[in-house]
C-alpha positions in Angstrom: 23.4 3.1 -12.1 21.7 6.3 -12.7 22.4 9.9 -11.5 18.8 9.8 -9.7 18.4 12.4 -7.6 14.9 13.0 -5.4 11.6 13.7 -6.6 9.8 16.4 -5.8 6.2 17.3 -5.9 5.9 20.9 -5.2 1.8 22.5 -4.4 1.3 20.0 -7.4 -2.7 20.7 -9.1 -4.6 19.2 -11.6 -8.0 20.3 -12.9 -10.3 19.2 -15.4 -12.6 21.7 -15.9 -14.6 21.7 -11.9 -13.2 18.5 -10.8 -9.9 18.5 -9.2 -8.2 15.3 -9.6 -5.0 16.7 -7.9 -5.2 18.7 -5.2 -2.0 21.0 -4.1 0.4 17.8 -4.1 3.6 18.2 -2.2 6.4 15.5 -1.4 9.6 14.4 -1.8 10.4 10.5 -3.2 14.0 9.9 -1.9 16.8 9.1 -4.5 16.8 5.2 -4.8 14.0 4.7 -3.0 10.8 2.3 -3.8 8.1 4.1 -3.2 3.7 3.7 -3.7 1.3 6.2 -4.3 -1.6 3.7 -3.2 -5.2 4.2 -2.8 -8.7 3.3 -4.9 -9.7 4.3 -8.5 -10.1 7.7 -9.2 -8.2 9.2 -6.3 -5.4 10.5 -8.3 -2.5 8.2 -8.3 -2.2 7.8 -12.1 -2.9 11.8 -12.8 0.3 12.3 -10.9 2.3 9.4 -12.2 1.6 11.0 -15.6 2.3 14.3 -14.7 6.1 13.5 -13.3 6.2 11.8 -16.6 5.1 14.6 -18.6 2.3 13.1 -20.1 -0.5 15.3 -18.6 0.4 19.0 -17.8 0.2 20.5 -14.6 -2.9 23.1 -13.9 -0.1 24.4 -10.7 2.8 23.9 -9.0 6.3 22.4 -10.2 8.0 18.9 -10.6 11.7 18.7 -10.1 14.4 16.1 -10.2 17.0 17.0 -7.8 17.8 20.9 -8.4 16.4 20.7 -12.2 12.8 21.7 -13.0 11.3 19.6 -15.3 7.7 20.5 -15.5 7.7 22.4 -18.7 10.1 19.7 -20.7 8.8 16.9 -22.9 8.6 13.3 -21.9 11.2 12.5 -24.2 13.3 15.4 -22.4 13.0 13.8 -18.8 15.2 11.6 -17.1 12.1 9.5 -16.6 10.9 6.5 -17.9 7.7 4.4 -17.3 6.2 1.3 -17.2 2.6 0.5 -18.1 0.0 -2.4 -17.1 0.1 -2.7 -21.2 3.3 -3.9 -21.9 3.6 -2.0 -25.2 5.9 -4.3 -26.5 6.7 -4.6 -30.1 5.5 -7.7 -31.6 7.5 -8.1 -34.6 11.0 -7.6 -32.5 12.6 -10.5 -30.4 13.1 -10.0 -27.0 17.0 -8.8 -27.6 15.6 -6.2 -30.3 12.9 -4.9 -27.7 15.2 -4.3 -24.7 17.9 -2.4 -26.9 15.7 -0.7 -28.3 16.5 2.5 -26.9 20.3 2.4 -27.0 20.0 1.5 -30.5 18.0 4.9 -31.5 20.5 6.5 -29.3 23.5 5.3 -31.6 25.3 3.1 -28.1 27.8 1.6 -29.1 28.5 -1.5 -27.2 24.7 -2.0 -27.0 25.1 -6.2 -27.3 26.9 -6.2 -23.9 24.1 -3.9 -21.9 21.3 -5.5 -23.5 22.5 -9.4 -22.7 23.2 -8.0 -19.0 20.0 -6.0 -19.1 18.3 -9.7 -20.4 19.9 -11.5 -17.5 18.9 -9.4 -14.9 15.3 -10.0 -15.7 16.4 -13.4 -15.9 15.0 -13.7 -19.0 18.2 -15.1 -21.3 17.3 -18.0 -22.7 14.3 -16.4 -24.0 16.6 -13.4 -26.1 15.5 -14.5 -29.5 12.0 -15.3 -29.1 9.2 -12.6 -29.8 7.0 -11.2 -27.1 3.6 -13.2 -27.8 6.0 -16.3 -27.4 6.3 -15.2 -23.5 3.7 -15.2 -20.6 2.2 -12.2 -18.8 5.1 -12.4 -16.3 7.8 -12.5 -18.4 6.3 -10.2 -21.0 6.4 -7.6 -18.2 10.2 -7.9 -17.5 11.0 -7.2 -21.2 8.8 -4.0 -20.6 10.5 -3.3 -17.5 13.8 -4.3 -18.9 13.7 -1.7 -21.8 12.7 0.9 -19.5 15.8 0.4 -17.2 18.2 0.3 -19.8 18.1 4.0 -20.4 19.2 4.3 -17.0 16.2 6.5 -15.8 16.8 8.7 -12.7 13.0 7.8 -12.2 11.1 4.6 -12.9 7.4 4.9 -13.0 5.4 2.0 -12.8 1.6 2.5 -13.4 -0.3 -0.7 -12.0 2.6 -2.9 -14.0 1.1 -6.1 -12.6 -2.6 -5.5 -12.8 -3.0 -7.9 -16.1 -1.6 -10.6 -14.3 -3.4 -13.7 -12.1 -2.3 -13.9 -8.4 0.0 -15.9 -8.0 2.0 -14.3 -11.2 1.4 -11.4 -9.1 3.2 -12.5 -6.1 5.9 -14.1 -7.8 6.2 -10.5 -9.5 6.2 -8.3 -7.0 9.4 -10.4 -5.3 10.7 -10.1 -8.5 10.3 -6.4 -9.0 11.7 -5.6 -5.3 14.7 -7.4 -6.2 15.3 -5.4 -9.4 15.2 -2.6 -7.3 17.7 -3.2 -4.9 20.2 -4.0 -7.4 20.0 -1.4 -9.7 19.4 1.7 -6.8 17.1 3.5 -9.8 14.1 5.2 -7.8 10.8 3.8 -8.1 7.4 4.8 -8.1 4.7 2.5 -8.2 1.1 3.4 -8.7 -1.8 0.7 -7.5 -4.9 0.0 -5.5 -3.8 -3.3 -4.5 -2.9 -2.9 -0.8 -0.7 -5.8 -0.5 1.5 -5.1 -3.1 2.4 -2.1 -2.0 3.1 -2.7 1.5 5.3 -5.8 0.0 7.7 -3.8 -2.4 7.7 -0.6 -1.2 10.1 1.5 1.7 7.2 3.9 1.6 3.6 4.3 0.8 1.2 7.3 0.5 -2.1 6.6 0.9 -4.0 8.9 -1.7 -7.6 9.6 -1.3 -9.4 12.3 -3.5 -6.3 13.4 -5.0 -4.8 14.4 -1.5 -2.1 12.3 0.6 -3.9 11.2 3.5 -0.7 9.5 5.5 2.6 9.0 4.3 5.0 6.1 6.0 6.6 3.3 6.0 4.4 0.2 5.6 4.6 -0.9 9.1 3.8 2.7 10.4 0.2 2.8 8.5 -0.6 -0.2 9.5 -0.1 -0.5 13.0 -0.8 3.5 13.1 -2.9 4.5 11.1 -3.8 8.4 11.5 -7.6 8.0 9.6 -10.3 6.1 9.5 -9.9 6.0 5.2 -5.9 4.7 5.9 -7.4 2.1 8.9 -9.3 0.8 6.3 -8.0 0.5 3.0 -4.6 -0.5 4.1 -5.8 -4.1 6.0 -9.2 -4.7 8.0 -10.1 -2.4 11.2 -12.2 -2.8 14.4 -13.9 0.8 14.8 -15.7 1.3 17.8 -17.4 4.5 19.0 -16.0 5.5 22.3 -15.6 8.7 24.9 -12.1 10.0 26.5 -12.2 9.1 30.1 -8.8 10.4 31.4 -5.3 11.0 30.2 -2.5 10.0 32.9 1.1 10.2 31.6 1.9 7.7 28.5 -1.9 6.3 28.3 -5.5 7.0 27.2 -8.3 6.0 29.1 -11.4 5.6 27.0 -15.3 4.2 27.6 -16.5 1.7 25.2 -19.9 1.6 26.1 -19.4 0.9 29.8 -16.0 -0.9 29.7 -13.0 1.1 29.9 -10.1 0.1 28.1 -6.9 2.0 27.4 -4.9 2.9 24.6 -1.0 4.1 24.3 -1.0 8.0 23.7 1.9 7.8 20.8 -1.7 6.0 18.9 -3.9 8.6 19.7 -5.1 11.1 16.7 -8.0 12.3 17.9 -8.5 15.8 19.7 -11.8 15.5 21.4 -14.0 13.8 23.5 -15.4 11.1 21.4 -13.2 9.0 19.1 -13.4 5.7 17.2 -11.3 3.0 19.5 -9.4 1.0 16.5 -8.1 -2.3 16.5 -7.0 -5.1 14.1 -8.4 -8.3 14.1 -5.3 -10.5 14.3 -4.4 -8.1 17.0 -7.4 -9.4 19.5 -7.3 -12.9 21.3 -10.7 -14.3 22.6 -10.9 -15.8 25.3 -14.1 -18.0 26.7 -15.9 -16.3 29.1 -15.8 -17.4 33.0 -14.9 -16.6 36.0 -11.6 -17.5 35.7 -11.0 -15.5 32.5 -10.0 -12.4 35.0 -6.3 -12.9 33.7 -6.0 -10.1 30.9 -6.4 -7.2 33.1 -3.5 -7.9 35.6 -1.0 -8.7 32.8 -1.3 -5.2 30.9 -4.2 -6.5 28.4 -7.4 -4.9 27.5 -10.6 -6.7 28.2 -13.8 -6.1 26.7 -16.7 -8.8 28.0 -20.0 -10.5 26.9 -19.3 -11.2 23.3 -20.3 -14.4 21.6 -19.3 -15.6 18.5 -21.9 -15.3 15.5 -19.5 -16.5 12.4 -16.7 -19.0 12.3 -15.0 -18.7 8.9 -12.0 -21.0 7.9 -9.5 -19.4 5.3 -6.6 -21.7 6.1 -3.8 -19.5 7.9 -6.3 -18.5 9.9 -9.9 -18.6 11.4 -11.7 -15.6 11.3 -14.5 -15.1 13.8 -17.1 -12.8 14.0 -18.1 -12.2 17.5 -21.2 -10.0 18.4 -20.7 -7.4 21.7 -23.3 -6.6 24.1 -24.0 -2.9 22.4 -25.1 -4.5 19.2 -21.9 -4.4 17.2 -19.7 -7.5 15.6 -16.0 -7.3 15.3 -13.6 -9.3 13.7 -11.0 -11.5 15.3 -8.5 -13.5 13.0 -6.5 -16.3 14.9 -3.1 -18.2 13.3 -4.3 -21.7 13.1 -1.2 -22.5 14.9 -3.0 -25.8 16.3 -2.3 -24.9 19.5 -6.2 -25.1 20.1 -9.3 -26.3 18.5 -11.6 -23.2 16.5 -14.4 -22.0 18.9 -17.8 -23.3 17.9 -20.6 -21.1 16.7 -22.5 -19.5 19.7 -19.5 -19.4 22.2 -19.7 -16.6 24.8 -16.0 -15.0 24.5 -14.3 -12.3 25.9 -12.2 -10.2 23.9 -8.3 -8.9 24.8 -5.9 -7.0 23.4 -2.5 -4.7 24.6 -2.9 -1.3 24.6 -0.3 -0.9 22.5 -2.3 -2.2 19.5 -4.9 -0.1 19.5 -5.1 3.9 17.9 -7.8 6.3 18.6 -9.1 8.3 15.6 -11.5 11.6 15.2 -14.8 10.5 16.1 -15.8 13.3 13.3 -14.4 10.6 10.8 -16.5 8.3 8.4 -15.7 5.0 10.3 -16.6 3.4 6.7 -14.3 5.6 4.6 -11.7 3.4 3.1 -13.5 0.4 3.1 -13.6 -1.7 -0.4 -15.9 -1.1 -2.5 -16.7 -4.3 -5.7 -15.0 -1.9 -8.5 -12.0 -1.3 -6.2 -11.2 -5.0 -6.0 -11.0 -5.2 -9.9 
């Protein structure tokens, strides 16, 4: 639909005054990809969304789209076009008049025809002649992404588009917003805290954290792998235990966690010295209860870790999260799929915990094992 072209972000800086919000940015955003600049308030996401767009000038470095430099143009100049969490729609238009809006000042001619198969693709076309505050949140938000893609951007930006919505609206949304993508190819790039809805829409993700990328990958490849202890824990929930390098034979780490040894797949490992922090997630570990006839996890492949008991049982429907407390003094989470297969473990059970080794990741122990974790404004 559009002549799109990559993105790229080239020793991209942003100051204002001492604070740097931006910190020598550089990546590429593949042409007709979907992709999330994701992380917590403040880190930097929207400074560079509005610098692509042309709406906050770069303190160094260069934007370009394909082989053309854009960083000195106008917004208006850019084949760019974005989408805000305020919808910015205009109330005295119908929904027709809104989406056209743009081909209209551009003198199109056959405008009617884009604009009704502009309306239909945001499935919003038996709702053409109504005005904006006749519409809900949801479908408020396709006009506004409706107008946008009519221009046939080479770039959509999308700056936390579904923020103003409840959660379910959300969810419905962000199905809705993938499936725009596909058909129309345009590149996105979607700017939000909300971990889940970028692993949802988007091919990839970089994970931003005081204006600097601190992983960049597909959704799968931060979660199961993540390279820091900020990306292990914004993007999902993380066991972090302190532990000391052992051995390293062929394809596998052998590590001491505080007295058991446990190992973990070398592909996972991130961490260059003697100490690192032993991750695992909680859906990822099975406990077991403890007895002598529990001995079975070692001899098919799994990790074991012994002497835990379970100090919180929490039901949350798909699942039952436990809490179980290990004989050094720390609790770690374990989520189970209430697949009814067997009852929840009661309150006080002594459990062991197991896991394969190919779940696990190592990370520096130099690391805050709390970076990344939520704090009560991020969840806003």
């Amino acid at each position: 639909m559009a002549d799109g072209k990559d993105l790229h972000l080239e020793g991209v800086t942003k100051r204002f005054g001492s604070f740097v919000a931006v910190d020598d940015l550089t990546l590429t955003v593949p042409e007709g990809s979907f992709f999330a600049l994701l992380g917590p308030s403040g880190c930097g996401k929207t400074t560079t969304l509005r610098m692509v767009a042309g709406l906050e000038d770069l303190t160094l470095g260069r934007v370009l789209i394909g082989d053309e430099d854009v960083t000195q143009l106008r917004p208006y100049r850019r084949p760019v076009n974005t989408v805000f969490q305020s919808y910015a729609l205009f109330p005295h238009l119908t929904i027709f008049e809104n989406v056209a809006f743009g081909l209209r000042r551009r003198g199109v001619k056959d405008y009617r025809q884009k604009t009704n198969d502009m309306i239909d693709l945001v499935q919003l076309g038996p709702y053409a002649d109504r005005k904006p505050t006749q519409l809900s949140g949801g479908q408020q938000q396709r006009v506004a992404l409706g107008r946008a893609l009519i221009n046939e951007p080479g770039v959509l930006l999308l700056d936390e588009p579904l923020g103003a919505l409840d959660l379910k609206l959300r969810r419905q949304m962000q199905i809705e917003l993938k499936r725009i993508q596909t058909e129309v190819g345009i590149t996105f790039v979607h700017v939000t805290h909300d971990q889940e809805e970028a692993m949802t829409m988007a091919d990839t993700i970089a994970v931003m954290n005081h204006g600097r990328i601190e992983q960049l990958g597909t959704p799968g490849e931060l979660y199961e792998n993540p390279a820091t202890t900020f990306v292990a824990n914004f993007l999902g929930q993380s066991n972090l235990i302190r532990t000391e390098v052992v051995e390293t034979a062929g394809d596998a780490i052998t590590v001491d966690c505080n007295g058991q040894k446990v190992s973990v797949d070398s592909t996972r490992s991130h961490a260059d010295g003697r100490t690192a922090w032993l991750g695992i997630r909680p859906e990822k570990i099975f406990a077991n209860t403890s007895g002598p006839d529990q001995g079975h996890a070692e001899s098919n492949g799994q990790n074991r870790l012994t002497g835990g008991r379970v100090t919180d049982v929490s039901f949350v429907g798909v699942s039952t999260q436990y809490l179980v407390a290990m004989p050094w003094g720390q609790e770690l989470m374990v989520f189970e799929q209430n697949t009814g297969q067997r009852p929840p473990l009661p309150h006080g059970t002594a459990v062991d915990l197991s896991w394969s080794p190919t779940h696990a990741f190592l990370l520096d122990a130099q690391q805050d094992a709390t970076a990344g974790l939520m704090r009560p404004e991020d969840a806003e």
